[in-house]
C-alpha positions in Angstrom: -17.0 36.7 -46.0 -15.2 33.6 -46.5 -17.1 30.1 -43.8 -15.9 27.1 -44.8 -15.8 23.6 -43.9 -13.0 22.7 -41.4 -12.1 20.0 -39.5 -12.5 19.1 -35.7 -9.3 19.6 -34.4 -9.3 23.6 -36.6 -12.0 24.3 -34.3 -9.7 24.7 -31.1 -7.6 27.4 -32.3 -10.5 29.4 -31.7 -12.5 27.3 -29.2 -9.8 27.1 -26.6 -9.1 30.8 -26.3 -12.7 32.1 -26.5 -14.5 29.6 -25.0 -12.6 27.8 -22.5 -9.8 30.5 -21.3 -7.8 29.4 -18.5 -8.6 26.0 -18.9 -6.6 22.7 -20.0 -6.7 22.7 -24.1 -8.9 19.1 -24.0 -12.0 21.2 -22.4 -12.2 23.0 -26.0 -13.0 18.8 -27.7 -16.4 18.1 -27.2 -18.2 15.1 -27.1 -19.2 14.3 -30.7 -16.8 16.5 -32.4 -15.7 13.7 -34.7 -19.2 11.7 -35.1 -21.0 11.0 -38.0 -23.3 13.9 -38.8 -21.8 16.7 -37.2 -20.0 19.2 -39.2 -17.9 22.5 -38.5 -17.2 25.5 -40.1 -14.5 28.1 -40.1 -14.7 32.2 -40.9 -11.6 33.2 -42.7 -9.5 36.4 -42.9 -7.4 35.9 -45.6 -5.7 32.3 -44.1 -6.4 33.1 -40.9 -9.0 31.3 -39.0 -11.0 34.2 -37.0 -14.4 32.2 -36.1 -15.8 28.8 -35.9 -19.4 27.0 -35.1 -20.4 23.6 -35.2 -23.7 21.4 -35.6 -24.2 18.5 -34.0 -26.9 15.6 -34.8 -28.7 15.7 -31.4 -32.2 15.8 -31.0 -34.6 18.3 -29.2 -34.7 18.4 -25.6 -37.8 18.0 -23.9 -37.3 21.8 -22.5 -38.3 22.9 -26.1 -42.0 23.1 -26.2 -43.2 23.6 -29.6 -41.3 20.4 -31.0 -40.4 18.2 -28.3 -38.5 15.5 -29.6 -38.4 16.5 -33.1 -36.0 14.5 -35.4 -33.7 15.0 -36.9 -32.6 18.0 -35.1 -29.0 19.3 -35.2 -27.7 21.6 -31.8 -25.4 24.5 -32.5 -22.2 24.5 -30.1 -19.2 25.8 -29.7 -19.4 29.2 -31.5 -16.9 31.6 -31.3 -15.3 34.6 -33.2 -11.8 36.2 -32.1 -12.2 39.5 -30.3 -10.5 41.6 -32.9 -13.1 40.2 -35.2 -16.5 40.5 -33.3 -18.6 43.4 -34.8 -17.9 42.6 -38.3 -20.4 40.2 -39.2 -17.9 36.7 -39.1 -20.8 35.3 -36.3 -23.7 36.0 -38.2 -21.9 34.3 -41.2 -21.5 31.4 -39.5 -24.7 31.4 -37.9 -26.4 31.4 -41.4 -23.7 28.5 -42.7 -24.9 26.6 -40.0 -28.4 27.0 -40.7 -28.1 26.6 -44.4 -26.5 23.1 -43.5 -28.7 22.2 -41.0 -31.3 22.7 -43.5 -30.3 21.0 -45.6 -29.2 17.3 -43.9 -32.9 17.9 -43.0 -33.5 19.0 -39.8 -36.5 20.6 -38.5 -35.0 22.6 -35.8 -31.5 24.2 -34.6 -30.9 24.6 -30.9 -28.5 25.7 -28.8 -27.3 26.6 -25.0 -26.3 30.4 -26.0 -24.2 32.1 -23.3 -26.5 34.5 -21.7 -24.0 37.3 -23.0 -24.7 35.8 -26.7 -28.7 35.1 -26.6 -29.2 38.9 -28.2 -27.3 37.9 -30.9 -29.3 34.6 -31.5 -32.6 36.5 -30.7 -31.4 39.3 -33.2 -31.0 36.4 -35.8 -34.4 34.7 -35.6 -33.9 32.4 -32.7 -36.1 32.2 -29.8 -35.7 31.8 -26.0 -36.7 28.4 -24.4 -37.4 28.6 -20.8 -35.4 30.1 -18.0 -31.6 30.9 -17.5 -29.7 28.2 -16.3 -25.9 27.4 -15.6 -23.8 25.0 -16.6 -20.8 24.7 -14.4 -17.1 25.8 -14.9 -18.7 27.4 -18.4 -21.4 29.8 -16.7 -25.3 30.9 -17.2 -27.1 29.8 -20.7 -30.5 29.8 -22.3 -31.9 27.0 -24.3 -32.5 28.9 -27.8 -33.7 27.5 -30.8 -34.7 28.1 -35.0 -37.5 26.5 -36.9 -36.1 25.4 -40.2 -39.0 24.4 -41.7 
């Protein structure tokens, strides 16, 4: 399955549909999309971009208990397969590219604010919950999740 590197702007092809639907196309460029440190990836069909993920060099909340404040930590955001894709293994391909890269810039932990209709996935893949549900507005309710690395 091919994941590969891509660059910031690749990622709203995917972001801006999935993600952010009804929305004004700047809502899919996050803060820190083009800083040093943080990297993207793409899932391929053929040339077609069908998923994307991105790490970002931010450290651990305080919410996360077993390692508050661990450095260097990256967070996951803005993950997202096509519809016509999801099913066929594309997220947990990217999940593990963005593990495997977290890994190795040396981080100690990935986290993340899954969608509450994504934290099974992330649980199914060796992440664990971190406190309560919680919502962030215009996007909906989340769960701090995170993965040791170590």
């Amino acid at each position: 399955m091919p994941i590969r590197a891509i660059a910031a702007t690749e990622t709203i092809a995917v972001r801006w549909p999935v993600l952010r639907p009804g929305f004004p196309r700047e809502t899919a460029i996050f803060d820190g999309d083009d800083a040093p440190g943080t990297l993207h990836f793409g899932a391929f069909v053929g040339d077609r971009l069908v998923g994307v993920a991105s790490i970002y060099l931010v450290p651990c909340p305080e919410t996360i208990a077993a390692q508050p404040g661990v450095s260097p930590a990256f967070q996951l955001r803005g993950m997202a397969t096509l519809p016509e894709v999801r099913g066929a293994g594309f997220g947990k391909a990217l999940l593990d590219a963005c593990v495997a890269a977290a890994r190795e810039n040396g981080a100690a932990i990935l986290w993340c604010n899954a969608r509450t209709s994504a934290a099974d996935f992330y649980a199914k893949n060796g992440w664990r919950f971190e406190g309560e549900e919680f919502d962030i507005p215009t996007v909906g309710p989340h769960f701090r999740m995170s993965r040791a690395l170590a």
